[in-house]
LOVO-772761 format. One record per residue: residue number from 1; residue in three letters; x, y, z of N, C-alpha, C, CB in turn. Coordinates in steps of 0.2 Angstrom, whole numbers. Glycine has a CB too. Layout:
REC   num   residu    n.xx    n.yy    n.zz   ca.xx   ca.yy   ca.zz    c.xx    c.yy    c.zz   cb.xx   cb.yy   cb.zz
REC   NUM      ALA       X       Y       Z       X       Y       Z       X       Y       Z       X       Y       Z
...
This chain:
REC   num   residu    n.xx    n.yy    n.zz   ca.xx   ca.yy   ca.zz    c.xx    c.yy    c.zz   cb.xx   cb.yy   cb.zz
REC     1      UNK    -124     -62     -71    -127     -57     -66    -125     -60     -59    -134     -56     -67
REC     2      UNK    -126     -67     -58    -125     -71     -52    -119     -70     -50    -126     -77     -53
REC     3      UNK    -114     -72     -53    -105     -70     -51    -104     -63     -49    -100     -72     -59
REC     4      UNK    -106     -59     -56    -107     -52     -52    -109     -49     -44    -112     -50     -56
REC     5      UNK    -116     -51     -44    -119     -52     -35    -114     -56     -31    -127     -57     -35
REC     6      UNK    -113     -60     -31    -107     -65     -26     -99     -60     -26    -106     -75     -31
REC     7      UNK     -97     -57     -31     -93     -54     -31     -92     -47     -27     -93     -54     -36
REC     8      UNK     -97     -44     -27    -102     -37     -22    -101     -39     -17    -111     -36     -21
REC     9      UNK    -105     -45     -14    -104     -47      -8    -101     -48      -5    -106     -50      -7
REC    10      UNK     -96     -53      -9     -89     -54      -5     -85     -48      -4     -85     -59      -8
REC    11      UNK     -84     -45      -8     -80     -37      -8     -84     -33      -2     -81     -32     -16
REC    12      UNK     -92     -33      -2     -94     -28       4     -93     -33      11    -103     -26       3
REC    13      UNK     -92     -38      12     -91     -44      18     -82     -42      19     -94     -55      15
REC    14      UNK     -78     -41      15     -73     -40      14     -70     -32      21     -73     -39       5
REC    15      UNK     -75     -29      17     -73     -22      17     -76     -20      24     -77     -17      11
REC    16      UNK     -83     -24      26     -85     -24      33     -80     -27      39     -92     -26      32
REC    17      UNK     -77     -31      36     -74     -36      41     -67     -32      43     -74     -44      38
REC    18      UNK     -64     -29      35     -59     -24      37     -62     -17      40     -53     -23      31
REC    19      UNK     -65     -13      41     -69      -9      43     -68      -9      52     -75     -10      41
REC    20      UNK     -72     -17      54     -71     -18      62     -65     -21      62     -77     -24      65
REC    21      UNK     -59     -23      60     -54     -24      61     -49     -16      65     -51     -28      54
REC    22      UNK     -50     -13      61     -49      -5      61     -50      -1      67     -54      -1      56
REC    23      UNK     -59      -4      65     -60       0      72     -58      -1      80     -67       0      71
REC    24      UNK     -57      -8      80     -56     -12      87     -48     -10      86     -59     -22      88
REC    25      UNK     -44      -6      83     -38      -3      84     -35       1      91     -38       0      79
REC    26      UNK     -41       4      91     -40       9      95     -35      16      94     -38       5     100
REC    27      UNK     -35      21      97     -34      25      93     -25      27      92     -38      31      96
REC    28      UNK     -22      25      90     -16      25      89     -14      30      85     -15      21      87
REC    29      UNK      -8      35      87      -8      39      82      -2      39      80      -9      46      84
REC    30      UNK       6      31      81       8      33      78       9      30      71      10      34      81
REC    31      UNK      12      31      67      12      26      59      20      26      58       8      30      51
REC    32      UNK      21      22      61      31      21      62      30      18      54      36      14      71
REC    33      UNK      25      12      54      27       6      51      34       3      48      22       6      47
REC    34      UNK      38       3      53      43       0      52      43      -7      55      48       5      54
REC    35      UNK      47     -13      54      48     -18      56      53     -18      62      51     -21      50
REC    36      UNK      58     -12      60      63     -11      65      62      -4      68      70     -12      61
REC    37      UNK      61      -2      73      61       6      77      69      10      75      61       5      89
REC    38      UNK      72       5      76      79       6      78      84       6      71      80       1      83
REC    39      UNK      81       5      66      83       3      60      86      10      57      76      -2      55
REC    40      UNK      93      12      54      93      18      52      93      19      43      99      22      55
REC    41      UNK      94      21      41      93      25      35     101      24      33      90      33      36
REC    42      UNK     102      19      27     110      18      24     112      24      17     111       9      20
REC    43      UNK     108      28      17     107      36      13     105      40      15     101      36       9
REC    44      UNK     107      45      15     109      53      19     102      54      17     115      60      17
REC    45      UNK     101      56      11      94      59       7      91      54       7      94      63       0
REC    46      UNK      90      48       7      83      45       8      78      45      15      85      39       7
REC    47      UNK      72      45      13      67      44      18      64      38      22      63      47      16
REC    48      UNK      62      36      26      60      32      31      54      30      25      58      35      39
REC    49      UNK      51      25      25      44      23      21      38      25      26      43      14      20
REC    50      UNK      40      28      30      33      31      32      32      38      31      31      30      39
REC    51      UNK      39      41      32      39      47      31      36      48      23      48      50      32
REC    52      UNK      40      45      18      35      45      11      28      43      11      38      40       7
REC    53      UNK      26      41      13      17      40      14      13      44      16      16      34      18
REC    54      UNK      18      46      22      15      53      27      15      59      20      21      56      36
REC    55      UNK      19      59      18      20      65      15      16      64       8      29      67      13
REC    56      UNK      13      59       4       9      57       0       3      59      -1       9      52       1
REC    57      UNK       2      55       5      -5      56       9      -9      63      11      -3      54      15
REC    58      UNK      -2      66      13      -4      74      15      -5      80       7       4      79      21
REC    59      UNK      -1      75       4      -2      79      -4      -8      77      -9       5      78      -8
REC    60      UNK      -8      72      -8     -15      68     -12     -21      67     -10     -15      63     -14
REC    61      UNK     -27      68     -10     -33      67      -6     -32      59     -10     -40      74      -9
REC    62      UNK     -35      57      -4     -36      49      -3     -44      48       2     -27      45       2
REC    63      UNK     -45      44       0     -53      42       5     -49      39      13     -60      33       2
REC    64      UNK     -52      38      18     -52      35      22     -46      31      22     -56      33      22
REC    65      UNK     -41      30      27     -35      25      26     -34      21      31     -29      29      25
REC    66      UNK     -33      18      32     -32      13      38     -25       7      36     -41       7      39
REC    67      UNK     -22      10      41     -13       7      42     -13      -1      42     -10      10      51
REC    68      UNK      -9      -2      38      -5      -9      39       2     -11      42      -5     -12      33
REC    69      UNK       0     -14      48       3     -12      55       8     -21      52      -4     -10      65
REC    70      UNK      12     -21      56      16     -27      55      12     -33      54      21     -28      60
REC    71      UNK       8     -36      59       6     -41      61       0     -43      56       5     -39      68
REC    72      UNK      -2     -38      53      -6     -38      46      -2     -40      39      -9     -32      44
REC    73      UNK       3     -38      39       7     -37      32       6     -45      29      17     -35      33
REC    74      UNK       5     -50      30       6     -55      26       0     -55      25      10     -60      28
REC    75      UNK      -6     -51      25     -13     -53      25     -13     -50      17     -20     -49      32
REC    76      UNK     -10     -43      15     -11     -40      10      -5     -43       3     -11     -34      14
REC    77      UNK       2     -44       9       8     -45       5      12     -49       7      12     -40       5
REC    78      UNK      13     -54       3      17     -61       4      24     -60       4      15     -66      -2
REC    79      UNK      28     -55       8      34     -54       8      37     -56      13      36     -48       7
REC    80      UNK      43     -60      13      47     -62      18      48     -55      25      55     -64      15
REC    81      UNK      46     -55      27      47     -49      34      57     -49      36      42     -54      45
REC    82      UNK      59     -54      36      65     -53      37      70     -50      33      66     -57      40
REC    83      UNK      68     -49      26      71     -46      22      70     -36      21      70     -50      16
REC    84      UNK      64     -37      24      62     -28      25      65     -25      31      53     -26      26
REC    85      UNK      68     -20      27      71     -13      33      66     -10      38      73      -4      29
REC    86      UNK      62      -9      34      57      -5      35      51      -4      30      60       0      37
REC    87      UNK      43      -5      33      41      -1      27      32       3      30      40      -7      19
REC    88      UNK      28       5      27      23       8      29      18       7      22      26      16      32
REC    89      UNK      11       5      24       7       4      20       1       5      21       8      -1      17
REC    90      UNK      -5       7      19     -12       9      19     -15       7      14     -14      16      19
REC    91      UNK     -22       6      18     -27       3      10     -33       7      12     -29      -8       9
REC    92      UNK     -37       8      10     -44      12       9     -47       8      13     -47      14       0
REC    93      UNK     -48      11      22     -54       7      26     -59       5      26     -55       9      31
REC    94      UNK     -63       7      21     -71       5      18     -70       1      15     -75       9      14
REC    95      UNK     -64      -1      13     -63      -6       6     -67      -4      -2     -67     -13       9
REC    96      UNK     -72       0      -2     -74       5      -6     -72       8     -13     -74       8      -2
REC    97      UNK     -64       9     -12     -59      12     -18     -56       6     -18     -54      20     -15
REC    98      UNK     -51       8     -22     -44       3     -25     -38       7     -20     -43       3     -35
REC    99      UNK     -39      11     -17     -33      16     -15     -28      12     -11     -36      22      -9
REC   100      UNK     -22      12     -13     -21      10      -8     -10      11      -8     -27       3      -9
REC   101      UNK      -7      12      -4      -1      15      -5       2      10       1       0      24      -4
REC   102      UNK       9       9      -3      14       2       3      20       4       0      12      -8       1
REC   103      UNK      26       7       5      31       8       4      37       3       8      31      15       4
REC   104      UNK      41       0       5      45      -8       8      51      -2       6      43     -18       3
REC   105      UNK      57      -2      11      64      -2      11      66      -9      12      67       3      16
REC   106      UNK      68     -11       7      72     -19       9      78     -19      10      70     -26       4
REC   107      UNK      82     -24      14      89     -23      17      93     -25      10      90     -29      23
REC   108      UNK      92     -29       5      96     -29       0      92     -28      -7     100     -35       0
REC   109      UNK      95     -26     -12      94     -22     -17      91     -29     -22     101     -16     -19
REC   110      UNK      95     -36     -20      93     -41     -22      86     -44     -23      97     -44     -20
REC   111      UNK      81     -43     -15      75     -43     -13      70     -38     -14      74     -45      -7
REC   112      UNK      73     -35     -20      67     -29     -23      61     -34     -28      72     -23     -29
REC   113      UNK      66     -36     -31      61     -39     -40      54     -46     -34      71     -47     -50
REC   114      UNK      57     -48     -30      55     -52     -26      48     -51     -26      59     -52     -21
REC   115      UNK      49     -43     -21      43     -39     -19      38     -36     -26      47     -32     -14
REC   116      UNK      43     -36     -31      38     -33     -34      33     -37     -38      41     -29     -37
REC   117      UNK      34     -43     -40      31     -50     -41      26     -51     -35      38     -57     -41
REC   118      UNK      27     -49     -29      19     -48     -25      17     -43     -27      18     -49     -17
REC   119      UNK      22     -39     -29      18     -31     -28      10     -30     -34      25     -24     -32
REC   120      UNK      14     -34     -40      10     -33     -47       4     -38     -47      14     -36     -54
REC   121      UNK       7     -45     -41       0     -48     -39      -5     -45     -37       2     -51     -34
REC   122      UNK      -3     -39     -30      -7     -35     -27     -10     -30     -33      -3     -32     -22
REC   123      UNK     -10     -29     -38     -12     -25     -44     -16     -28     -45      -8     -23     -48
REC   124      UNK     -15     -34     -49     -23     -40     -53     -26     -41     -50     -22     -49     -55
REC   125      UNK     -25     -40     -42     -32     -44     -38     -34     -37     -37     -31     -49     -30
REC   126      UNK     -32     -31     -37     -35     -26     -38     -40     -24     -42     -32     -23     -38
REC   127      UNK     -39     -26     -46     -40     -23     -55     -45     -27     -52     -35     -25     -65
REC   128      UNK     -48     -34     -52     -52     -39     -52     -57     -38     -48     -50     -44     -50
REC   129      UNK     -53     -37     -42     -60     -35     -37     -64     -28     -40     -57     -34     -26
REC   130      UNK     -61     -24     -41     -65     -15     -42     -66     -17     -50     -57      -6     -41
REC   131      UNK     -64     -19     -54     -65     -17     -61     -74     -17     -63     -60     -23     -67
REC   132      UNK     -79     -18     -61     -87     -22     -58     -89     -18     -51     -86     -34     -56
REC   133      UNK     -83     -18     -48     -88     -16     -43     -87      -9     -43     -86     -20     -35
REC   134      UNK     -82      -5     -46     -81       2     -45     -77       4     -51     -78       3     -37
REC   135      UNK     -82       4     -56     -75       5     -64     -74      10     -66     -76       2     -71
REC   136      UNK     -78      17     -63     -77      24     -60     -70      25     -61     -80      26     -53
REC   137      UNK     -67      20     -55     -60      23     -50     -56      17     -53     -61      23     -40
REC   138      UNK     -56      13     -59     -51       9     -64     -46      15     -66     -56       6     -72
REC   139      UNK     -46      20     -67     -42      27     -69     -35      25     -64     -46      36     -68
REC   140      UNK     -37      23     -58     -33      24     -53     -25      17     -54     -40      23     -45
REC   141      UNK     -29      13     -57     -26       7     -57     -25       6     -64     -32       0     -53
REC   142      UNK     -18      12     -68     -14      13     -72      -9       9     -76     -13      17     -70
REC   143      UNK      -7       5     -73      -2       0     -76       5       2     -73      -2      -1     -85
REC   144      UNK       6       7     -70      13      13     -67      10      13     -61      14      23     -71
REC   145      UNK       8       6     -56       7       8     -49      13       3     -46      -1       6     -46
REC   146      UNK      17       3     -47      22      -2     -44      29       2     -46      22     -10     -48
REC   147      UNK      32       6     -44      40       8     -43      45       8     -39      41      13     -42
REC   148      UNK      51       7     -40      58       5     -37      62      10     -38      61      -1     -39
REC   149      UNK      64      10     -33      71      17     -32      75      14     -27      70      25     -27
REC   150      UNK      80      10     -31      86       9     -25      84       3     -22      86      15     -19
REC   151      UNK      83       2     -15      82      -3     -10      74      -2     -10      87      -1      -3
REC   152      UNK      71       3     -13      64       4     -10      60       2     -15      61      11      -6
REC   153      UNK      53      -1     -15      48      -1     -19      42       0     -17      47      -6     -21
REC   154      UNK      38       4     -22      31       6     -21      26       5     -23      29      11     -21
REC   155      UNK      20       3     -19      13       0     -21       8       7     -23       9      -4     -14
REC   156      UNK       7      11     -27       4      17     -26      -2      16     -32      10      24     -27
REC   157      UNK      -8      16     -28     -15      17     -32     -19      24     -28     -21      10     -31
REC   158      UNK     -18      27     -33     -22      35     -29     -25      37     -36     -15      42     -25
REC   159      UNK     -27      44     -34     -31      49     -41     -25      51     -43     -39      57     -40
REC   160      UNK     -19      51     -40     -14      55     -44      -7      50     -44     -14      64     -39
REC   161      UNK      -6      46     -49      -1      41     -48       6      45     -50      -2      34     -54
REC   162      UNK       4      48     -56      12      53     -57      12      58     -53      13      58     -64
REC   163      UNK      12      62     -47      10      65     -42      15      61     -37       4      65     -41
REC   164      UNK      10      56     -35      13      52     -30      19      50     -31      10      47     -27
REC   165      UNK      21      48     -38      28      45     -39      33      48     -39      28      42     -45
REC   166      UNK      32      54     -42      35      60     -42      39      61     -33      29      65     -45
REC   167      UNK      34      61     -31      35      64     -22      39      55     -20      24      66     -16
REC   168      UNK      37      52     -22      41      42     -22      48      44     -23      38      35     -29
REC   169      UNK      50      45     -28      56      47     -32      61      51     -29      54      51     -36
REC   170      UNK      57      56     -28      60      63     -26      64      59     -17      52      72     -25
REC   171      UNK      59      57     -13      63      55      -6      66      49      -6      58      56       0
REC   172      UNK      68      46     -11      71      40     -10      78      39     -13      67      35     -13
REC   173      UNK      80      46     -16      87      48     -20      93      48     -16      86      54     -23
């Protein structure tokens, strides 16, 4: 019961501390999240990683989301920065859910498996922190939250994982 309680806490101290991180943001409206502004697209039909997130996002009801802007990325994801094109990612601002979606275009197709070895990281410690604290929304955190297409990989925990992947898929061809 004890570990349980200590586990709460640190997840609600977590969730509060990313909450005021958020909020002292200030209102920004845009969500480039790219590494590079200027970075183009080596695929006619493929999509920007934010463009996929935006379009995710707008299709799947998600709680609350709060952007992971460059200067965060290594707080959530241990990935070299200089090997990413571009990418765009969100985690559930309450900390509250397990929600949480990150889409990486990396410059070579070699530094996929790379990412995805943090990606699956970012999965256990998921499962861990929510499985006690919120095992309601365990559904969410399916074993199919980690996909690759090409140059891109995806972090996708939502209510709707075949959905989102589907829409992952479809704009990364």
């Amino acid at each position: 019961m004890r570990k349980i309680t200590k586990r709460i806490i640190a997840t609600l101290l977590a969730a509060a501390m990313l909450t005021s991180l958020t909020a002292c943001g200030g209102n920004n409206t845009s969500s480039t999240g790219t590494t590079n502004s200027s970075a183009t697209e080596s695929s006619v039909n493929a999509s920007a990683p934010a463009d996929i997130t935006s379009k995710i996002m707008g299709d799947i009801k998600f709680p609350s989301m709060a952007e992971i802007k460059s200067d965060r990325l290594s707080t959530y994801y241990d990935v070299d920065a200089d090997k990413i094109e571009a990418f765009s990612a969100y985690i559930c601002g309450s900390g509250a859910y397990p929600d949480e979606i990150a889409v990486f275009k990396m410059k070579s197709a070699d530094d996929v498996n790379a990412v995805k070895t943090v990606l699956d990281k970012r999965v256990e410690s998921q499962t861990t922190t929510f499985k006690d604290y919120t095992p309601d929304e365990m559904y969410k955190i399916d074993g199919k939250n980690v996909i690759i297409s090409g140059n891109y990989i995806a972090l996708i925990i939502c209510s709707d994982n075949a959905g989102a992947t589907a829409t992952f898929n479809s704009m990364t061809k």
